[in-house]
Z-matrix of the N, CA and C atoms (Angstrom, degrees):
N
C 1 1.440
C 2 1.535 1 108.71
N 3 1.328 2 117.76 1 139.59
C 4 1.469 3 133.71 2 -171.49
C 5 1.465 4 111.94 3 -98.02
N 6 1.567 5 130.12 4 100.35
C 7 1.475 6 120.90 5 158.62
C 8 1.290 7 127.31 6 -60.67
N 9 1.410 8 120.02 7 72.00
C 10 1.430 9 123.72 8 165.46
C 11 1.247 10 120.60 9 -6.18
N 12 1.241 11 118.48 10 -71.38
C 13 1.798 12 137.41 11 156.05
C 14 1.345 13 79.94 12 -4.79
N 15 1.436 14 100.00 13 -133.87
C 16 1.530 15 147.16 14 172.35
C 17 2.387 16 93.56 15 9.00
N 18 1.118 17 114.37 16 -71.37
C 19 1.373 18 110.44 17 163.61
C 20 1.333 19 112.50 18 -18.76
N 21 1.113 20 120.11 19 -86.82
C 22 1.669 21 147.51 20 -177.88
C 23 1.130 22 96.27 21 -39.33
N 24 1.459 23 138.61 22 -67.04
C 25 1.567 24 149.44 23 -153.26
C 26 1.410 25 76.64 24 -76.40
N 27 1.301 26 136.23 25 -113.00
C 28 1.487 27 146.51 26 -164.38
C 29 1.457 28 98.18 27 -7.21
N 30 1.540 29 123.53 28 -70.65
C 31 1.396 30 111.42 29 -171.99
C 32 1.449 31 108.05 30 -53.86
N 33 1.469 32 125.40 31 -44.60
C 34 1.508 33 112.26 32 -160.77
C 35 1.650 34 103.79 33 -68.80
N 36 0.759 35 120.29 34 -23.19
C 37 2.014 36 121.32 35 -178.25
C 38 1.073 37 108.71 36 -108.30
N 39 1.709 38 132.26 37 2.16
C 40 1.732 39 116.76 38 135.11
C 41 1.458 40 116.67 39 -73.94
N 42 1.569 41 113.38 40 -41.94
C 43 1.863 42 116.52 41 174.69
C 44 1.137 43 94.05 42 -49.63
N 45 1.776 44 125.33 43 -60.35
C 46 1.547 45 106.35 44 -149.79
C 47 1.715 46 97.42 45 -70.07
N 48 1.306 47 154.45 46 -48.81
C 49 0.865 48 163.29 47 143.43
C 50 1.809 49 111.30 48 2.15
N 51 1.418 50 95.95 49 -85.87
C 52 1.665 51 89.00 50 162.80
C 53 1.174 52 126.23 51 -18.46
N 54 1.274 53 113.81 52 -61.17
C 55 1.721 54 135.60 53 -146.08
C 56 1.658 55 96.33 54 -71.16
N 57 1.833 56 110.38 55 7.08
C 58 1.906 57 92.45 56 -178.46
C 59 1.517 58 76.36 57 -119.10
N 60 1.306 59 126.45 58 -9.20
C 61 1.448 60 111.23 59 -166.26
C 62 1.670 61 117.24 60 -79.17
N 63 1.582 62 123.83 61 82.82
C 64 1.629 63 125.02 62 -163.09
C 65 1.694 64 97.54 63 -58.64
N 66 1.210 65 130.07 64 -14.88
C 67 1.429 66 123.25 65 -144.63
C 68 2.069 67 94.01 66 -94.56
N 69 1.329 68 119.62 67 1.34
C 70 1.027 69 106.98 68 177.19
C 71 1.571 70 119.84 69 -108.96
N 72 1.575 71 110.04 70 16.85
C 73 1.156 72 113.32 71 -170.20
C 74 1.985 73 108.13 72 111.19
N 75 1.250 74 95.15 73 -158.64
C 76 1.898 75 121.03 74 -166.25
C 77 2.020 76 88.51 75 -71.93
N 78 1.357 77 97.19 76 155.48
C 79 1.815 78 119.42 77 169.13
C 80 1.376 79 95.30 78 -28.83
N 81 1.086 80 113.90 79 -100.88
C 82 1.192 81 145.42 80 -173.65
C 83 1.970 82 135.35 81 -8.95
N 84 1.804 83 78.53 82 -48.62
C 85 1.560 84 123.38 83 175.04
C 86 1.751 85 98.06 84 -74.77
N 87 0.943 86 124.27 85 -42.55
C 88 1.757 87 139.92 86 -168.39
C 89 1.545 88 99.20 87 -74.72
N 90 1.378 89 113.59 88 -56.23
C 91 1.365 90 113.44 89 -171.46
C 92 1.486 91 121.85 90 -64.61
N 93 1.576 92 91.11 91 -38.30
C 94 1.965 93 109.45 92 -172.00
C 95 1.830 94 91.78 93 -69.20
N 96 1.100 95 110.73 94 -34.94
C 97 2.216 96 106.06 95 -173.50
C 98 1.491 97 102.55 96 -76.36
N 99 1.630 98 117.50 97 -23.10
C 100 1.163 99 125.70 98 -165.15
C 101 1.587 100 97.53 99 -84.25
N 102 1.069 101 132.06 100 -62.72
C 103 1.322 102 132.98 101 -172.62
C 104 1.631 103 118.32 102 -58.08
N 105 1.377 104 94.14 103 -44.17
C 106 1.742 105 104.98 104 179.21
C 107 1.884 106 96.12 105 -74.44
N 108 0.873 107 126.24 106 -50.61
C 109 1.627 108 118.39 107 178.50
C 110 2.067 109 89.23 108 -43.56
N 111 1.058 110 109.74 109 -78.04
C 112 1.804 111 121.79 110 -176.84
C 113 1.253 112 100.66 111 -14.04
N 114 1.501 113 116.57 112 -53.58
C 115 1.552 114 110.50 113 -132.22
C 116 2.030 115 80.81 114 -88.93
N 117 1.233 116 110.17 115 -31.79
C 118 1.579 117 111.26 116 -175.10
C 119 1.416 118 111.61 117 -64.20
N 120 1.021 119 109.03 118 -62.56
C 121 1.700 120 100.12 119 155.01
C 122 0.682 121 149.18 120 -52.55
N 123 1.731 122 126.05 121 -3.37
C 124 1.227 123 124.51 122 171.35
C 125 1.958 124 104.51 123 -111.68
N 126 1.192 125 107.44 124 -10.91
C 127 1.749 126 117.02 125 151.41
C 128 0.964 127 130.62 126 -77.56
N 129 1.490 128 106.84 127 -1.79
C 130 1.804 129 109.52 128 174.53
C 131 1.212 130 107.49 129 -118.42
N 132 1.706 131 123.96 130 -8.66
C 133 1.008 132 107.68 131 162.62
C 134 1.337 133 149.08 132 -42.42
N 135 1.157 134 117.01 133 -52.73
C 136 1.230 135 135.96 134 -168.55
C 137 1.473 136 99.36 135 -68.23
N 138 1.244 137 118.13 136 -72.97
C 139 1.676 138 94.40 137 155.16
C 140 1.492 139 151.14 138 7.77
N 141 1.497 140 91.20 139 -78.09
C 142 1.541 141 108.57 140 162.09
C 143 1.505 142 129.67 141 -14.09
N 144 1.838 143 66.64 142 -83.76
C 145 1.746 144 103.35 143 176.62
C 146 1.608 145 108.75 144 -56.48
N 147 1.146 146 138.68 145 -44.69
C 148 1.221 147 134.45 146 174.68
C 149 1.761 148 117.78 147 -41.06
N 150 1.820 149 89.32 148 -52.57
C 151 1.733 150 93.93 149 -178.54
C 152 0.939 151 103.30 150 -62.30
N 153 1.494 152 125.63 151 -50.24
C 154 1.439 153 111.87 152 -168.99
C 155 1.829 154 122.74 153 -73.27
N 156 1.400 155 107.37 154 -2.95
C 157 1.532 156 97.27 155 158.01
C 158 2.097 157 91.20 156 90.25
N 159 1.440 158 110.59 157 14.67
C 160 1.357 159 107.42 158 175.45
C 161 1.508 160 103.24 159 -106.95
């Protein structure tokens, strides 16, 4: 099962995150790696947490 939430949140505070990182290129380019990094981490979470028994 997928926390929508947690997706959404994760992407929005990797974009906003990205968006200081100059070393990946233009705004834009920062935000789109930033959000998609977010959204992967917050789809693997649950995972995680499973293996680890949390």
């Amino acid at each position: 099962m997928f926390d929508a939430t947690a997706i959404v949140w994760y992407g929005a505070i990797c974009g906003a995150l990205a968006a200081l990182a100059p070393s990946l290129g233009g705004r834009n380019r920062r935000v789109l790696v930033g959000v998609i990094v977010g959204i992967v981490a917050a789809t693997l979470l649950p995972g995680v947490r499973g293996a680890l028994g949390l």
